[in-house]
C-alpha positions as CSV (number, residue, x, y, z in Angstrom):
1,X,37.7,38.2,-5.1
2,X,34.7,40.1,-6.2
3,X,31.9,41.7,-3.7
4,X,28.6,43.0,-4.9
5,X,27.9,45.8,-2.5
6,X,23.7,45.9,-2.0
7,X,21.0,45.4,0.5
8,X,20.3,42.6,-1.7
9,X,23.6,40.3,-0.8
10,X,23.4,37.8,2.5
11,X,26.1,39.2,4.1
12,X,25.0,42.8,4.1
13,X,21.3,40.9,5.7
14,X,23.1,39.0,8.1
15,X,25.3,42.2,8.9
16,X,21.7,44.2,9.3
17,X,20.5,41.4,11.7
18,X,23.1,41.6,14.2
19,X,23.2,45.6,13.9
20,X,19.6,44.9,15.1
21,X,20.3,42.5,17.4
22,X,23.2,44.3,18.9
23,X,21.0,47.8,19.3
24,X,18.3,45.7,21.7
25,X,20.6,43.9,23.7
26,X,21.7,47.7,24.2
27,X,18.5,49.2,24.7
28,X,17.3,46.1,27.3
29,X,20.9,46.8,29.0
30,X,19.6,50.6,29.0
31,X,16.2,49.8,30.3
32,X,17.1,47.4,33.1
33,X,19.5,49.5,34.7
34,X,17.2,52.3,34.7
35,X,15.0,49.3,36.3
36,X,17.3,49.0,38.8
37,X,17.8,52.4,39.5
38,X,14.1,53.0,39.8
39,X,13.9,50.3,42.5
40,X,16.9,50.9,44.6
41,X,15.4,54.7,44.6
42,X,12.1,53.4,46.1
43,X,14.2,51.0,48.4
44,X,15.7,53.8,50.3
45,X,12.8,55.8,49.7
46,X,11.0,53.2,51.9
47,X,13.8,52.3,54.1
48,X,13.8,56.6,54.9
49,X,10.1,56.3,56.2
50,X,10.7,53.3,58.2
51,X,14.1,54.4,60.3
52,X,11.9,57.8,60.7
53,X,8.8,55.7,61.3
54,X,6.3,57.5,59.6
């Protein structure tokens, strides 16, 4: 069985597409927790000024 290695063969562009697809499922995974993070922060932020009641 012969292979043509090139940017120019399907399976190398449908190799590139999930590479992409793969890298924004991490960066969204990336970006929500830091989401979360960012909101629980503030949570306890605000939860700290109402038990102290200011």
């Amino acid at each position: 069985m012969t292979s043509s290695n090139g940017p120019s063969t399907p399976n190398n562009a449908v190799k590139n597409q999930n590479n992409q697809h793969f890298i924004k499922h991490i960066f969204e995974l990336i970006y929500c927790e830091a989401g979360l993070e960012a909101t629980y922060l503030r949570y306890n932020v605000h939860r700290a000024k109402y038990i102290n009641g200011s």
